[in-house]
N, C-alpha and C positions, 0 to 999 in steps of 0.2 A: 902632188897636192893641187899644183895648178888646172892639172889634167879633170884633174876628180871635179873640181868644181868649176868648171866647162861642161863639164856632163851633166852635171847638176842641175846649172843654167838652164841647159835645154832641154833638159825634163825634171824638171821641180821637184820634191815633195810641199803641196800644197801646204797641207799640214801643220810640219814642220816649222817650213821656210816663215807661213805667216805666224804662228806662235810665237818663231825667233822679234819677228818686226812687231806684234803686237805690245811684246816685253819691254823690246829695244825703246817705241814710242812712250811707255808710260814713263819708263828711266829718263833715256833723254829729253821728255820735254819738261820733267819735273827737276832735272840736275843739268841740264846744260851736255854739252860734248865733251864738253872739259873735266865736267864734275863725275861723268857716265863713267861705272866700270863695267867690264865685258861678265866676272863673274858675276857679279848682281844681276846684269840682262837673262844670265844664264839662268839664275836661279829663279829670278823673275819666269821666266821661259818652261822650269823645268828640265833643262835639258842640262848634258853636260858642256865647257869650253869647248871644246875642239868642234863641234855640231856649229857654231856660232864664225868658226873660222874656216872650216868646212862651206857653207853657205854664201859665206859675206870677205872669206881673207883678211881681213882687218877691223878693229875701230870703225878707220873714216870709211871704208867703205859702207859699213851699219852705218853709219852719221848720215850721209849722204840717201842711202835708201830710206830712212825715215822722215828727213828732211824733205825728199819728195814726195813721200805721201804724205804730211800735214800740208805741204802746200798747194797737192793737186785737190783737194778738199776743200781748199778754199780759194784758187782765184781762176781756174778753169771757167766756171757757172758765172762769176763776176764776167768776165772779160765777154762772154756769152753775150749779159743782159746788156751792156755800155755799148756794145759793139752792134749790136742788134739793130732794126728798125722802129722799135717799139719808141713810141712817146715820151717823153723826158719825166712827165708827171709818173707813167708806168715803169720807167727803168729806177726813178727811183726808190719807190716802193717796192719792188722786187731783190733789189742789192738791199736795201736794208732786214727787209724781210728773210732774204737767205742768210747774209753775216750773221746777222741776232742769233737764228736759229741755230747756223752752227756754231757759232761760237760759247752759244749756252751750253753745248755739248761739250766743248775741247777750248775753254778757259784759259788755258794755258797757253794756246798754240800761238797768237801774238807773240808774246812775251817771248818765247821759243824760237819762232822767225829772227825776230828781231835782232836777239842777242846773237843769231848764227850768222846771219848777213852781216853784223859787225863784225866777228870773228873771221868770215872767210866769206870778203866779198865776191869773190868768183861765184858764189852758189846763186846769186840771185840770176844773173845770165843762166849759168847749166838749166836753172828750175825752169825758165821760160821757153826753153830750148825745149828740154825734156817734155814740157805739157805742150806746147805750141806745134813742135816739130821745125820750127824757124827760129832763129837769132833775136832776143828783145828788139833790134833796133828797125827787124821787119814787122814784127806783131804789136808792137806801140804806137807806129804811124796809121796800121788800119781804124783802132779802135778811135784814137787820135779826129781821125777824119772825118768820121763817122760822127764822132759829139760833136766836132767844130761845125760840123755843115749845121745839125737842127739846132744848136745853140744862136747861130749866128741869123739860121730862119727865123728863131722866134724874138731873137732881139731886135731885127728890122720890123718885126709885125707887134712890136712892142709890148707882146707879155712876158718877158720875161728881160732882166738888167743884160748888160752885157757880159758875161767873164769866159775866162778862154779854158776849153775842155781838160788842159791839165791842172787849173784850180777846182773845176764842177769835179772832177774824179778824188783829189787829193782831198777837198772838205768833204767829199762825200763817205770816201772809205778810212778817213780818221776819226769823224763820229762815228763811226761803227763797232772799229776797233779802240779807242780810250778805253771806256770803260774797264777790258780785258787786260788789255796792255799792266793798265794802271788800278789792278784789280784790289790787293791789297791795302792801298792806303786811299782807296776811297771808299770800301768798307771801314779801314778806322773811320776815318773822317767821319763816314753818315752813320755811325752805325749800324753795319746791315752784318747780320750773320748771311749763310747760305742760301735761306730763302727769302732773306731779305735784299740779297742782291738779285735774285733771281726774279722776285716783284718790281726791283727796278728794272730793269731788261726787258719786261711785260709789258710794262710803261711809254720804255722806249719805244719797243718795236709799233707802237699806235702816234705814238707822238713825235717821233722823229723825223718821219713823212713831209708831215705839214708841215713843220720848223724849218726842216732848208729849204722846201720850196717856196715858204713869206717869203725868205732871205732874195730870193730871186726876183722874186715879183714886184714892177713897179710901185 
């Protein structure tokens, strides 16, 4: 069994393999790891059990494989825009202009992180490893650096208040994700069916720009 799916590894069925992970994301990010079962993926999928164990060897192994594609989806392109040279007023607008975007797509996927990094804090390390190719604790000082130097440029040249680049990152990428995170009972709260959450998200993605960067501003 082991053998077969070594071989498999290193020559795929495309197909397949992605169908199984297709399946597997819509389950687990709508049921959690916990709530996931492998025959409903299957069935999801199409295909039979054993194809699914074939593939993947277990559960967490699927958990883990999908857990890395929702999150290479979304903080790949972030870490890109923050770490970047670009201007502070441009890295803004651009992280929120990507989150919005994807996240209008895959709703869920907050919520889904979230709940699994409670669950099994080791994944948040493996993720950053897996996308980065290095240890969190070496790809959080680059990006780190990088905000601290123009943050601390533009606070001496006095457009912009002082705050230290793990608050500019953390307020920046929680307004982003609330809304999602906290999808269901702020449609109670406001009212919004589907596309009325979806006209606030619209909204946002124009007005949320300007809003942290007042907050910054003398």
């Amino acid at each position: 069994m082991d053998n077969r799916h070594d071989s498999a590894a290193a020559r795929p069925d495309g197909g397949t393999e992605t169908r199984i992970l297709d399946a597997a994301h819509l389950v687990f990010v709508r049921r959690g790891t916990a709530g996931a079962r492998m025959q409903e993926i299957a069935d999801e999928a199409g295909v039979n059990k054993a194809l699914l164990h074939y593939y993947f060897r277990n559960k967490n192994r699927l958990a883990e494989a999908v857990f890395r594609r929702v999150g290479e989806r979304l903080f790949p392109p972030v870490l890109d825009i923050l770490g970047s040279d670009a201007e502070i007023e441009e890295k803004v607008e651009r992280v929120v202009a990507l989150e919005l975007e994807h996240l209008s797509r895959t709703p869920f996927a907050p919520a889904y992180l979230i709940s699994e990094m409670n669950h099994h804090p080791e994944r948040a390390r493996q993720l950053v490893k897996a996308l980065t190719g290095i240890e969190i604790d070496g790809a959080a000082p680059r990006v780190r650096a990088t905000l601290e130097r123009q943050l601390k440029a533009r606070a001496r040249a006095g457009t912009l208040r002082r705050i230290s680049a793990e608050q500019f990152v953390v307020n920046l990428v929680a307004l982003c994700v609330f809304p999602f995170a906290m999808r269901p009972m702020l449609a109670l709260a406001l009212g919004l069916d589907a596309q009325g959450f979806q006209r606030f998200i619209d909204q946002r993605k124009k007005q949320l720009p300007e809003f942290f960067l007042n907050a910054l501003r003398p």
